[in-house]
C-alpha positions in Angstrom: 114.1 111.9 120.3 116.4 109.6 118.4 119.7 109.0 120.4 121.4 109.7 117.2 120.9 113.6 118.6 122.9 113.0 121.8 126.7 112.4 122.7 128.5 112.7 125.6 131.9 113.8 125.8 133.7 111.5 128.8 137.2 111.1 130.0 138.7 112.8 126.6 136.3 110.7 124.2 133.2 111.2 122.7 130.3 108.8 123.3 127.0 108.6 120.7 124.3 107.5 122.8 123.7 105.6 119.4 126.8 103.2 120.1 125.1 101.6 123.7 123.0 98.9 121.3 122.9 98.2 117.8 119.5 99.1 117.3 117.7 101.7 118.0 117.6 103.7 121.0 115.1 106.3 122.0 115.7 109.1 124.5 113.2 111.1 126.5 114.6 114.4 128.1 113.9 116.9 131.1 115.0 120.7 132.0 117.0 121.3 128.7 114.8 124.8 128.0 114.6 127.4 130.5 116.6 126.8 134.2 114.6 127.5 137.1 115.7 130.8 138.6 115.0 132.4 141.9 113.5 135.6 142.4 114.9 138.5 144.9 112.1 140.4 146.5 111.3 143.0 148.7 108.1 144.1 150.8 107.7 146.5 152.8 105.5 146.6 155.9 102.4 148.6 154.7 102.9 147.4 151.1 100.5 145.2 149.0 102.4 142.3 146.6 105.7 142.3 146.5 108.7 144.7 144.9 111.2 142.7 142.3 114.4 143.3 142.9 116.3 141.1 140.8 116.7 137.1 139.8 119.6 134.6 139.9 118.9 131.8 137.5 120.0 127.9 139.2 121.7 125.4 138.5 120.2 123.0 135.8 119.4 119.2 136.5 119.1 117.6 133.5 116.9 113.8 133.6 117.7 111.1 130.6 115.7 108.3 130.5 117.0 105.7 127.8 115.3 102.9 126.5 117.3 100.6 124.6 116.8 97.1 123.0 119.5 94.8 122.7 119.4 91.5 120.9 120.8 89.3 123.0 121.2 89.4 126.7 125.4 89.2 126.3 124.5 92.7 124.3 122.3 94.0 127.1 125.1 93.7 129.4 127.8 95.2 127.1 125.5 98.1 127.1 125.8 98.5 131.1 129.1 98.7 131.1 129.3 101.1 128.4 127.0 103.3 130.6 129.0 102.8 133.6 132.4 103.8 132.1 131.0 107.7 130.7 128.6 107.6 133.5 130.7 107.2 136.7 131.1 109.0 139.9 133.3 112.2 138.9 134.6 115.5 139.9 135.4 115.9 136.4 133.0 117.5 133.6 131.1 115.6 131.1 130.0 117.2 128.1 126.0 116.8 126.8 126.3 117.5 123.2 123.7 118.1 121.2 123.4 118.0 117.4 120.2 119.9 115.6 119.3 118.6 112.3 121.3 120.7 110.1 124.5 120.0 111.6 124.9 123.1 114.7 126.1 121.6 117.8 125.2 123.2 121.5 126.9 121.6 124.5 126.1 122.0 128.1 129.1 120.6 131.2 127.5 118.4 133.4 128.0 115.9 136.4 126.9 112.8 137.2 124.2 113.4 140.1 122.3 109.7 140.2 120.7 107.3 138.3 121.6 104.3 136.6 120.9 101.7 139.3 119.5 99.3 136.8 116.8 97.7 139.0 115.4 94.7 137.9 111.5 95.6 137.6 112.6 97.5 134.4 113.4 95.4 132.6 110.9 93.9 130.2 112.4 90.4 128.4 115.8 90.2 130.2 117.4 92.6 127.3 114.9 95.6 126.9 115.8 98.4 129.6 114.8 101.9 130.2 117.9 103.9 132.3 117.4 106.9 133.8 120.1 109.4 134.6 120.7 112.4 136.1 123.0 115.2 135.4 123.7 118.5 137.4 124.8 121.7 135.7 126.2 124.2 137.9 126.3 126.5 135.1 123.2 126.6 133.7 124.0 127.7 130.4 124.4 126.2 126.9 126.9 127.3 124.7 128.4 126.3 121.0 131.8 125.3 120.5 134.7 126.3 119.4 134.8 130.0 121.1 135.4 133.1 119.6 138.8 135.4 119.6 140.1 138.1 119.1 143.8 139.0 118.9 145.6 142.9 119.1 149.2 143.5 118.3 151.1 146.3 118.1 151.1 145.5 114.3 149.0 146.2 111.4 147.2 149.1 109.9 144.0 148.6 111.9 145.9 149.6 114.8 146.9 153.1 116.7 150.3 152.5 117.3 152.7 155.2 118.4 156.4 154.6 118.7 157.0 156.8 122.0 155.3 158.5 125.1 155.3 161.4 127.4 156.5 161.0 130.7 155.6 162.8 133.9 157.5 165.9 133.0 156.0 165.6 129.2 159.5 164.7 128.0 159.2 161.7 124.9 160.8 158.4 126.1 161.3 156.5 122.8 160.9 153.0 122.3 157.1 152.6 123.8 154.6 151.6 122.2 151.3 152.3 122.4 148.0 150.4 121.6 145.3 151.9 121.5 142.2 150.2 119.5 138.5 149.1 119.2 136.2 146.3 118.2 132.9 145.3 117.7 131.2 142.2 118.3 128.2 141.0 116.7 127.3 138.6 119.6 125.3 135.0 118.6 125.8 136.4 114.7 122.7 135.4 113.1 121.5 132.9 115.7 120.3 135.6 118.6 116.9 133.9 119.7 117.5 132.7 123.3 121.2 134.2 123.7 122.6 134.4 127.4 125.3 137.1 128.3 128.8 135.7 128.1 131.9 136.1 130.5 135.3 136.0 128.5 138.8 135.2 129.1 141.6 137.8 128.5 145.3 136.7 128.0 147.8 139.6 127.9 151.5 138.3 126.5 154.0 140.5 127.7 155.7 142.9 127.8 153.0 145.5 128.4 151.6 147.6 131.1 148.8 149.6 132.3 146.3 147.3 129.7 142.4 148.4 130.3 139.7 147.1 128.6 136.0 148.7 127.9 132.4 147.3 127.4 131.6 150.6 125.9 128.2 148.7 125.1 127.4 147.7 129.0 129.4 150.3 130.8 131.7 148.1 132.2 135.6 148.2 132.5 138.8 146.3 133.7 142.0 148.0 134.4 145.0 145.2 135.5 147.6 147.9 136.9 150.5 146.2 136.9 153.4 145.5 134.2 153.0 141.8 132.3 157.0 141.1 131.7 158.6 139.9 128.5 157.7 136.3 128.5 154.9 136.3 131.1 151.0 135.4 130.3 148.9 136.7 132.4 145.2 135.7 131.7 142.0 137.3 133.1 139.3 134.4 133.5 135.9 135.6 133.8 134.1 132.7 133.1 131.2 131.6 135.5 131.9 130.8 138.6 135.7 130.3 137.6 136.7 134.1 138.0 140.7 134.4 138.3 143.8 136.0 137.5 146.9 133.8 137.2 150.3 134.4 135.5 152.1 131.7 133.5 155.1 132.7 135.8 153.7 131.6 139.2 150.6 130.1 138.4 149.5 129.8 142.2 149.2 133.3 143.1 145.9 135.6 143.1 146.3 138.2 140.9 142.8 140.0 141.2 144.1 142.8 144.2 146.3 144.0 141.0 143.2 145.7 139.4 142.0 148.8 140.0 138.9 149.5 142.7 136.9 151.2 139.9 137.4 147.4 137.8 134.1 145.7 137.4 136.0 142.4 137.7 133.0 140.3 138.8 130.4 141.1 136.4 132.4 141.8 133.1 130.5 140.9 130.2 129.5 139.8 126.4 125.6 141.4 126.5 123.1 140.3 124.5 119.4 141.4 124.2 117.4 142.6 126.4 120.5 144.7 128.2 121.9 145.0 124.8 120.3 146.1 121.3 120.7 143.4 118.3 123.9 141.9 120.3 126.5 144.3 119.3 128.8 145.3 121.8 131.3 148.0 121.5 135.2 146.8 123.1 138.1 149.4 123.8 140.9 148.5 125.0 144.4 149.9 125.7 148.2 149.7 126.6 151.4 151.1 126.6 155.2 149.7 127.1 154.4 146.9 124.0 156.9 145.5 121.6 155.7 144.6 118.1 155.9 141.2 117.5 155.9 139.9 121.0 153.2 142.1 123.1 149.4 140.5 121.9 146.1 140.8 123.9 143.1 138.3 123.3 140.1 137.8 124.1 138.1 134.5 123.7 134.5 133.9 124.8 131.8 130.8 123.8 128.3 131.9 122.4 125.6 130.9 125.2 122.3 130.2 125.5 119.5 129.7 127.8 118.2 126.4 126.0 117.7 124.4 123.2 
């Protein structure tokens, strides 16, 4: 492919593989459709074959090999150096970014895992090179940028809102509100071929209390019970392999022993087909003690996919 296709996001800019020579550069690529996965079996003693159980898909490794051609050997080296600086040894993401013809963008976060040693037999004329590279993925999955959100108030005519509640003793304590509301997301919108579930982030913006949200769709809730106090963020991360629950107020401490034992905290989801038809997923969600104006619930979440 041409390299025109492929940037890499590095350190807060955005490489074009295009910009390493001024002619042309041609990329050959590895891994970017379907990640290996890993298959969990069982087999009894007397049985024949084996009985599926479930699979866990792996961590992608991702192999560019770039051949570029540079007109003079004072080029060829710029072009090293160029590699090294969005290439080098990091704990910090990079960002593959991929651009189809008609403009959509997928992006996958990636480390550098080896490659670009520049050895000497491959190069052909002293200033036509072929690099390889390799990047590691440890979340598989590619997804389109920006995300998605959506925001609830205690505001508006879409919303249930009810200016008091009942107490213990069924008495009305004025001044509550109540949100109570639903939503439904088209998942992937009209580009579902080769969609991959998706885990979302949830900020709650105090003051509210007892908030629970519903995957009506995939029979999964979370209920955080504890109050979120006027002027504290609390956000739910359920993104892969980053699963937390942190408060703007003391952003060190583990909130997750604040939800309920019946919350399915770990496996929370946006489905998409074959655990979900056409994509659409039904959210409820609720809370009480909000203040118009100030209380607001979001929930933001990329589209993902298996490949491109």
């Amino acid at each position: 492919m041409r390299c025109d296709n492929l940037s890499v996001l590095s350190n807060g800019k955005t490489w074009s593989l295009s910009e390493i020579s001024g002619r042309d550069i041609w990329v050959s690529e590895a891994n970017f459709g379907n990640p290996g996965i890993e298959r969990i079996t069982d087999k009894g003693p007397f049985t024949h074959g084996i009985k599926n159980i479930d699979f866990r898909v792996n961590p992608r490794v991702i192999q560019l090999s770039i051949v570029s051609i540079a007109r003079t050997t004072e080029q060829h080296y710029i072009n090293r150096q160029r590699l090294l600086e969005i290439f080098k040894p990091s704990n910090n993401d990079l960002v593959l970014i991929y651009k189809y013809p008609n403009g959509k963008e997928r992006r996958i976060n990636c480390l550098y895992n080896g490659g670009l040693d520049f050895p000497f037999d491959r190069m052909s004329d002293g200033r036509t090179m072929t690099w390889a590279i390799e990047l590691l993925c440890p979340d598989p999955m590619w997804y389109v940028y920006p995300t998605h959100k959506l925001s609830f108030q205690t505001s508006g005519s879409s919303h249930l809102v009810f200016p008091f509640a009942f107490g213990v003793n069924d008495d009305l304590q004025f001044g509550i509100a109540y949100l109570s509301d639903s939503a439904t997301i088209d998942y992937l919108g009209d580009d579902k071929h080769g969609g991959w579930m998706s885990f979302p982030s949830i900020t709650l913006t105090g003051p509210l209390n007892g908030f629970t949200i519903t995957n009506v769709t995939t029979d999964e809730k979370i209920t955080f019970n504890r109050r979120v106090d006027i002027g504290e963020v609390v956000t739910i991360n359920l993104t892969y392999n980053e699963k937390s629950i942190r408060s703007n107020l003391n952003p060190t401490e583990e909130l997750s022993g604040c939800v309920t034992p019946d919350s399915d905290l770990a496996t929370f989801h946006i489905g998409c087909s074959p655990e979900v038809s056409d994509n659409i997923n039904i959210i409820t969600l609720s809370a009480t003690e909000m203040t118009a104006g100030t209380s607001k619930i979001e929930i933001e979440w990329y589209d993902r996919y298996i490949g491109i």
